[in-house]
Chimera marker file (.cmm) of the C-alpha trace (Angstrom):
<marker_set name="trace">
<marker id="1" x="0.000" y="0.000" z="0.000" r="1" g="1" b="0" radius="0.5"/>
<marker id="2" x="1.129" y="4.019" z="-0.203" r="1" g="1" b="0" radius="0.5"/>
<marker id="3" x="2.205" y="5.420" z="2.660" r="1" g="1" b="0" radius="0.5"/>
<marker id="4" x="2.452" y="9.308" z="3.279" r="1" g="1" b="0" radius="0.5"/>
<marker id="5" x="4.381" y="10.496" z="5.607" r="1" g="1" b="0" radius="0.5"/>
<marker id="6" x="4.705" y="14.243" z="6.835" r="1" g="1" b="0" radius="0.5"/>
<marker id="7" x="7.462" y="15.786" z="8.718" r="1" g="1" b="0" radius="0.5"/>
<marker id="8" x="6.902" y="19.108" z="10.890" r="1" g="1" b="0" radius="0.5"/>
<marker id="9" x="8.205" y="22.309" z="9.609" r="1" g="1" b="0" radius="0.5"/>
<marker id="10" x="12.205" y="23.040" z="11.100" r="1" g="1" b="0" radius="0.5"/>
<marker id="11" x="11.852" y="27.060" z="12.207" r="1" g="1" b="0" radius="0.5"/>
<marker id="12" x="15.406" y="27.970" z="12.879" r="1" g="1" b="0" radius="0.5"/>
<marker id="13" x="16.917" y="31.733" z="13.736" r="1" g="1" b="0" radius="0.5"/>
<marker id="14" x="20.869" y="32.508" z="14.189" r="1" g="1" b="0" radius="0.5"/>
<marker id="15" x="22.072" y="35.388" z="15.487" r="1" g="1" b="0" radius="0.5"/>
<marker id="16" x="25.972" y="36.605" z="16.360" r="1" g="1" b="0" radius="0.5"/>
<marker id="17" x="28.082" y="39.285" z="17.469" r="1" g="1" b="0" radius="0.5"/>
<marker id="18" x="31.597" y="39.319" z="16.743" r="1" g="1" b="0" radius="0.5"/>
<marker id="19" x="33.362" y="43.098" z="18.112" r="1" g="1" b="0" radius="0.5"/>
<marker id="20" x="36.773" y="43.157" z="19.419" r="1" g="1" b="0" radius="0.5"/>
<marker id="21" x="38.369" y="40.310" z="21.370" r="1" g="1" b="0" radius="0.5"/>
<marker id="22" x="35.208" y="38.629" z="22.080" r="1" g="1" b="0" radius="0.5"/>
<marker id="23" x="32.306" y="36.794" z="20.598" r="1" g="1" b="0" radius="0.5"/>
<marker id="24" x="28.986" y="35.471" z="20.488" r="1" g="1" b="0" radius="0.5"/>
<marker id="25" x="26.697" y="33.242" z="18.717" r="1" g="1" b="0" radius="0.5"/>
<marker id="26" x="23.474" y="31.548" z="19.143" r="1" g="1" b="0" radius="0.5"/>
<marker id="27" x="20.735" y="29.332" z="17.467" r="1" g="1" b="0" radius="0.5"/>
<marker id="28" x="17.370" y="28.840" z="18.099" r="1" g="1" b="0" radius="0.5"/>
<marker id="29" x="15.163" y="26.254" z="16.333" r="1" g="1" b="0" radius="0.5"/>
<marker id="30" x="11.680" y="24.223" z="16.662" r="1" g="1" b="0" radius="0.5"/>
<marker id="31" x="11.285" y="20.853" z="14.332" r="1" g="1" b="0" radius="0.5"/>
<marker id="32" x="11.743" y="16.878" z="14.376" r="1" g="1" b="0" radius="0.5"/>
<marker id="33" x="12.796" y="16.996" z="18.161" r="1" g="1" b="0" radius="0.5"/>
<marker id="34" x="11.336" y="19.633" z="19.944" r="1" g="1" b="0" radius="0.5"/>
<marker id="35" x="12.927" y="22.602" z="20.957" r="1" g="1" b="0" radius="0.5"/>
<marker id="36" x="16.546" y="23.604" z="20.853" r="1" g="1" b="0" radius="0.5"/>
<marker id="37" x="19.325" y="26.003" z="21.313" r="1" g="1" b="0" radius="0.5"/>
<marker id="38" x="22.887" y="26.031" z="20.185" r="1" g="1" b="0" radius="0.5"/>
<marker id="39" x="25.217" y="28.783" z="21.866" r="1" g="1" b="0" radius="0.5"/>
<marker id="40" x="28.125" y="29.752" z="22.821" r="1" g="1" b="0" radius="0.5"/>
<marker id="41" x="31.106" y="32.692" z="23.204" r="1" g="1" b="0" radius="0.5"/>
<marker id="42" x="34.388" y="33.144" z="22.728" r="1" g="1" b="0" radius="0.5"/>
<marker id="43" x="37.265" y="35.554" z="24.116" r="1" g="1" b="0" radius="0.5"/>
<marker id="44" x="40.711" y="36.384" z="21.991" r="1" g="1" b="0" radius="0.5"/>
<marker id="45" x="43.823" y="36.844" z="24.502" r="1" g="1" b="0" radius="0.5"/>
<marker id="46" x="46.302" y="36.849" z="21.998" r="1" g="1" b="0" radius="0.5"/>
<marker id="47" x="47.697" y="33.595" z="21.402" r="1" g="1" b="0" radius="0.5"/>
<marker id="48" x="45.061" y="31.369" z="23.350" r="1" g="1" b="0" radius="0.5"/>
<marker id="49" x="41.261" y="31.687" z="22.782" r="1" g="1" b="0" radius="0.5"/>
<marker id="50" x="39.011" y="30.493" z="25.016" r="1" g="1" b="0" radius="0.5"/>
<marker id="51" x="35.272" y="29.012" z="24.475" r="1" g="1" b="0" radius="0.5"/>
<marker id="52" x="32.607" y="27.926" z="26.161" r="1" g="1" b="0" radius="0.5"/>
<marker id="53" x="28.845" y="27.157" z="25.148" r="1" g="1" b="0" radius="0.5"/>
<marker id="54" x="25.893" y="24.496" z="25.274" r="1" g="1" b="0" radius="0.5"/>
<marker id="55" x="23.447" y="23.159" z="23.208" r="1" g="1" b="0" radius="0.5"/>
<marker id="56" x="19.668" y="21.948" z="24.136" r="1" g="1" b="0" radius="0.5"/>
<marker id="57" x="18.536" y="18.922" z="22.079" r="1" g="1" b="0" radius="0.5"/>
<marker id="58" x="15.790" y="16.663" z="23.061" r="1" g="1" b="0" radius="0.5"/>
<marker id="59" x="14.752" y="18.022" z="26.176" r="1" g="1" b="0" radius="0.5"/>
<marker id="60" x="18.936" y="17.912" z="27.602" r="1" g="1" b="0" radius="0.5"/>
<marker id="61" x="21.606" y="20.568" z="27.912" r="1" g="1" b="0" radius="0.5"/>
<marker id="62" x="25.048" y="19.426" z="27.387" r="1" g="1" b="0" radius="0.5"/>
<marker id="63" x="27.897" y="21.452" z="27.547" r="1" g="1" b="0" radius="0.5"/>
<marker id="64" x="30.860" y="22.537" z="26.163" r="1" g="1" b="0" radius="0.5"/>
<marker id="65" x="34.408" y="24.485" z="26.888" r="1" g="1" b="0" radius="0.5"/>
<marker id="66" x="37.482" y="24.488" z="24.399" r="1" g="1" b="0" radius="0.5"/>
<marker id="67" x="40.904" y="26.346" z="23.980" r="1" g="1" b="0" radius="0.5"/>
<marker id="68" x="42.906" y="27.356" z="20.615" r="1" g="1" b="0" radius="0.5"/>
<marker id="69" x="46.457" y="28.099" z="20.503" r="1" g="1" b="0" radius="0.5"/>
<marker id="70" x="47.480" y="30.510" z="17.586" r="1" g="1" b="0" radius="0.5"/>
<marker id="71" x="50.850" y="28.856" z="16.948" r="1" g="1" b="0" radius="0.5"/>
<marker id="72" x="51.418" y="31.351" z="14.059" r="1" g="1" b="0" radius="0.5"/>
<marker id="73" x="49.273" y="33.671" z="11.757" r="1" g="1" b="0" radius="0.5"/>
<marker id="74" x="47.838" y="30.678" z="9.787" r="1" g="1" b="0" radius="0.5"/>
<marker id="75" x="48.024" y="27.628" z="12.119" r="1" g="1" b="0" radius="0.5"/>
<marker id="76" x="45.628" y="27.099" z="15.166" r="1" g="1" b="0" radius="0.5"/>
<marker id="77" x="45.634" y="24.187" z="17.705" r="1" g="1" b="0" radius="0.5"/>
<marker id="78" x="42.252" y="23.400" z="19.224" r="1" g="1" b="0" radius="0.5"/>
<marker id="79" x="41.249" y="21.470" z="22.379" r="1" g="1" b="0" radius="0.5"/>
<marker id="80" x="37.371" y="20.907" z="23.493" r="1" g="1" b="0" radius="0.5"/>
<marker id="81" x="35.961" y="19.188" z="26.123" r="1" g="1" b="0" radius="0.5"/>
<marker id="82" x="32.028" y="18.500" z="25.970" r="1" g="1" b="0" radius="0.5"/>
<marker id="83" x="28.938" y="16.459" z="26.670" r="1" g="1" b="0" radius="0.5"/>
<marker id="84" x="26.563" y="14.160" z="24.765" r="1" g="1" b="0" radius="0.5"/>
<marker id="85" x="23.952" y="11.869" z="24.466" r="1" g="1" b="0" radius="0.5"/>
<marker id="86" x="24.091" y="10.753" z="21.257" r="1" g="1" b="0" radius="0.5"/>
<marker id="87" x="23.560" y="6.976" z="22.339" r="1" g="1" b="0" radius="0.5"/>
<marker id="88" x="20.427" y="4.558" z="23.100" r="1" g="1" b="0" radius="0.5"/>
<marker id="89" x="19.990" y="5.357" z="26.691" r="1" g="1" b="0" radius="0.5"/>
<marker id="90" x="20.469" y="9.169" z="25.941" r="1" g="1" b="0" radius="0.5"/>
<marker id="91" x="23.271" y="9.331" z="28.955" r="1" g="1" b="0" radius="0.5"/>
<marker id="92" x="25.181" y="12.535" z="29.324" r="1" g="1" b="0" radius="0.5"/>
<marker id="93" x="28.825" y="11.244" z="28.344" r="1" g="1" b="0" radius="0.5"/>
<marker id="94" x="32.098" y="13.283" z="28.381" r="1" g="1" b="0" radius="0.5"/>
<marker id="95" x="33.624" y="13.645" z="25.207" r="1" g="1" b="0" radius="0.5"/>
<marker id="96" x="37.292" y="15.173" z="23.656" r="1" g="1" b="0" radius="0.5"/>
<marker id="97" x="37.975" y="16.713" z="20.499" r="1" g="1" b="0" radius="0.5"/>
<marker id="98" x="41.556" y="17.587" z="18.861" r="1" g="1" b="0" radius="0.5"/>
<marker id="99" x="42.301" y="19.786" z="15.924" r="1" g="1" b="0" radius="0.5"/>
<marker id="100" x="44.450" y="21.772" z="13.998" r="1" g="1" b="0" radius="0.5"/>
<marker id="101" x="43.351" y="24.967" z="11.584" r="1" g="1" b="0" radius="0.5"/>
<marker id="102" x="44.893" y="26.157" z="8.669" r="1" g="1" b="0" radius="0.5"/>
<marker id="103" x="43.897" y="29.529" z="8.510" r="1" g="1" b="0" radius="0.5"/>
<marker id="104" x="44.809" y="31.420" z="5.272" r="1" g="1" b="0" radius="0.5"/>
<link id1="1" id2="2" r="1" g="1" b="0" radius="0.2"/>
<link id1="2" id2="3" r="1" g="1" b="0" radius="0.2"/>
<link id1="3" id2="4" r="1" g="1" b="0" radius="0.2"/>
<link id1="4" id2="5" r="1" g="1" b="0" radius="0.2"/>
<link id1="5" id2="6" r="1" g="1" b="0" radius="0.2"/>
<link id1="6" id2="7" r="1" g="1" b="0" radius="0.2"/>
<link id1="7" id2="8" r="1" g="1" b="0" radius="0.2"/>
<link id1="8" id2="9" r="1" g="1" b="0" radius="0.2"/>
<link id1="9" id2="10" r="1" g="1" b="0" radius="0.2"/>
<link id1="10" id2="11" r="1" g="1" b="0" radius="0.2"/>
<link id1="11" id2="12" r="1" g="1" b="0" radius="0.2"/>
<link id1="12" id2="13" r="1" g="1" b="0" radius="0.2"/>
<link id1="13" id2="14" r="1" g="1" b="0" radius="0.2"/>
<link id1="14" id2="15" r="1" g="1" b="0" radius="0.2"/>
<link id1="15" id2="16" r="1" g="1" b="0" radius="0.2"/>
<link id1="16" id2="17" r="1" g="1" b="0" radius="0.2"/>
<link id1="17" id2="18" r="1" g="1" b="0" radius="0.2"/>
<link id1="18" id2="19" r="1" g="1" b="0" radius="0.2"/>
<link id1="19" id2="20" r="1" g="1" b="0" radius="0.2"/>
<link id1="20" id2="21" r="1" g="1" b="0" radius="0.2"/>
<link id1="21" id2="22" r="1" g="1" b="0" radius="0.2"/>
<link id1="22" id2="23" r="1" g="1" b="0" radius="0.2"/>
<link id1="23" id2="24" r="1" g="1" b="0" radius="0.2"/>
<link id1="24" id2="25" r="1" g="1" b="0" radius="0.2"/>
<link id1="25" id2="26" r="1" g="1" b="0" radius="0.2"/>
<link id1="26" id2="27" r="1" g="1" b="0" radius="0.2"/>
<link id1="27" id2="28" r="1" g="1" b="0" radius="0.2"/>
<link id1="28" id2="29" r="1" g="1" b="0" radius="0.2"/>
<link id1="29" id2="30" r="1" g="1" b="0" radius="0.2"/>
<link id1="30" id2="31" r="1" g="1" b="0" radius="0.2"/>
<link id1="31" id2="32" r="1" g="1" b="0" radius="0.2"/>
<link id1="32" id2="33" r="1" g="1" b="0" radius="0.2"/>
<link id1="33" id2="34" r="1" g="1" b="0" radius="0.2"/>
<link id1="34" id2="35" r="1" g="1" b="0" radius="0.2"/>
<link id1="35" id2="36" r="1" g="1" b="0" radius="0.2"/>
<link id1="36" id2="37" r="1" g="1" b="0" radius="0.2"/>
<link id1="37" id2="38" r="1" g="1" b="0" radius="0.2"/>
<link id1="38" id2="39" r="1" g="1" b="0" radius="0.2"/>
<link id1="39" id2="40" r="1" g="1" b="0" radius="0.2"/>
<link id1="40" id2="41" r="1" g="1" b="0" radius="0.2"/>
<link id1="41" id2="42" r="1" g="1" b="0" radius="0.2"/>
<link id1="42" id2="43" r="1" g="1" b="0" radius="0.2"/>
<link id1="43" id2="44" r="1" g="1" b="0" radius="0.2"/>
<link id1="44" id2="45" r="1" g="1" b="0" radius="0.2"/>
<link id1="45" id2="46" r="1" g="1" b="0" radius="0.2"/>
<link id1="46" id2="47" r="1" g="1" b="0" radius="0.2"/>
<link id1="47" id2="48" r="1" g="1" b="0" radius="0.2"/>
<link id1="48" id2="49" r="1" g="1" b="0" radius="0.2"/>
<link id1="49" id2="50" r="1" g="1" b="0" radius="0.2"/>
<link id1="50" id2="51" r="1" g="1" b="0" radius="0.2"/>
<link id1="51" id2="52" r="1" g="1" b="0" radius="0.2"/>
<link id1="52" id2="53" r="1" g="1" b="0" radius="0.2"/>
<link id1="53" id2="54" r="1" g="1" b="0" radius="0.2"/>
<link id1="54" id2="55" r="1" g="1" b="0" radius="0.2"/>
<link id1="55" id2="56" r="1" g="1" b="0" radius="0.2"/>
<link id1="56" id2="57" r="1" g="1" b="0" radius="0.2"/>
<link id1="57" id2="58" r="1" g="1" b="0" radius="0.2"/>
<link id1="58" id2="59" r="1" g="1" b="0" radius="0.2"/>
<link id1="59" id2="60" r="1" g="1" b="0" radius="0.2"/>
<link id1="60" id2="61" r="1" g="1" b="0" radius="0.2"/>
<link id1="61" id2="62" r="1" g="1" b="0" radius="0.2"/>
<link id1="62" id2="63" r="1" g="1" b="0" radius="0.2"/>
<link id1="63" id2="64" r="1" g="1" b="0" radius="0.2"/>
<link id1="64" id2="65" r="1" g="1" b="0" radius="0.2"/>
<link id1="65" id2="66" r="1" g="1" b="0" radius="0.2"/>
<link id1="66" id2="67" r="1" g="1" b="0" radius="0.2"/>
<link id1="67" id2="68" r="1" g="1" b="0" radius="0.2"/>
<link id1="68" id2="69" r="1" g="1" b="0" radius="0.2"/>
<link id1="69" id2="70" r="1" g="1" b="0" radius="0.2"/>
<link id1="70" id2="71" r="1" g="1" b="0" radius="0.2"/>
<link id1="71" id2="72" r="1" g="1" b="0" radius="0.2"/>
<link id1="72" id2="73" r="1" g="1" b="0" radius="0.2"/>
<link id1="73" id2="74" r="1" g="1" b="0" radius="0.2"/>
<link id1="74" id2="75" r="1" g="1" b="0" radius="0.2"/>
<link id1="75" id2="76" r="1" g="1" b="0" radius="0.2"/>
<link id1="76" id2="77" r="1" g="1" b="0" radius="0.2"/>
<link id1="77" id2="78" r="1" g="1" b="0" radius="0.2"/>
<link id1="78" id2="79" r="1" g="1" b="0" radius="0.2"/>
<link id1="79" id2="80" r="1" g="1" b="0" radius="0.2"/>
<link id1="80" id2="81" r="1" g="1" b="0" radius="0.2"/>
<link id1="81" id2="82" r="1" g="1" b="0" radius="0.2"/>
<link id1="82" id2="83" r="1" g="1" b="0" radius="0.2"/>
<link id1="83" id2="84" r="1" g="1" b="0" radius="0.2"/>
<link id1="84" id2="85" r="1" g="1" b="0" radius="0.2"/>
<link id1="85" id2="86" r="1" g="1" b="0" radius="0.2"/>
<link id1="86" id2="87" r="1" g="1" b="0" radius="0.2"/>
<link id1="87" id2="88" r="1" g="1" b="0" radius="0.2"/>
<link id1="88" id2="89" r="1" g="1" b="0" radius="0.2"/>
<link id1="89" id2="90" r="1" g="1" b="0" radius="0.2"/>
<link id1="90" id2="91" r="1" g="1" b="0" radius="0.2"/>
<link id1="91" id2="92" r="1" g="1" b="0" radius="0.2"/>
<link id1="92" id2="93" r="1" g="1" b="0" radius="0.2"/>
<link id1="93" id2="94" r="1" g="1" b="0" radius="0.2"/>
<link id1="94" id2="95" r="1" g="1" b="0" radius="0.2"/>
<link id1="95" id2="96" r="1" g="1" b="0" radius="0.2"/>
<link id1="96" id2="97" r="1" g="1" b="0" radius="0.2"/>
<link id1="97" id2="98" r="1" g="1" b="0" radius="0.2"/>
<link id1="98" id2="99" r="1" g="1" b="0" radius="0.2"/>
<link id1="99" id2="100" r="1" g="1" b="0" radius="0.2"/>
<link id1="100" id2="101" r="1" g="1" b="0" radius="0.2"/>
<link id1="101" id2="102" r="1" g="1" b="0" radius="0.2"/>
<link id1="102" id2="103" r="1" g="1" b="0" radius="0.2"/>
<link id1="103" id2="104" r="1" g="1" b="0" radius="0.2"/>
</marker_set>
């Protein structure tokens, strides 16, 4: 038989600042899974950056904070510590990330 199938609308809205040493981003969005929210900020001291943010997905807030060392104009390191629940029992798990930018 014919099956139709109809997905809700995805309503999403970004907005960021960038002035300075510092920025700001964030996204808010309605669809599939419910509400969510994707944020976060950054401030420039020079050679380090440092990050922070969070993100609301299916009803959870995980976390986020990171650091970036500007080893020269056009190559960044980039270390991030966060939170998930991208698995079956939708537990919170601590998660690393690593990686290098080649800026131009």
């Amino acid at each position: 038989g014919d099956l139709r199938v109809e997905l809700p609308v995805d309503y999403r809205a970004n907005v960021g600042y960038d002035v300075g040493r510092w920025a700001a981003v964030a996204e808010f969005g309605r669809g599939l899974q419910g509400k969510s929210f994707h944020g976060g900020g950054e401030y420039r001291l020079g050679k380090i950056d440092v990050r922070g943010g969070a993100v609301y997905s299916r009803e959870l807030w995980n976390p986020a904070a990171g650091v970036g060392f500007n080893r020269s104009p056009g190559t960044s390191f980039d270390i991030a510590l966060y939170s998930n629940s991208a698995n079956v029992e939708r537990k919170r798990n601590p998660a690393i990330a690593v990686s290098l930018r080649f800026n131009r």
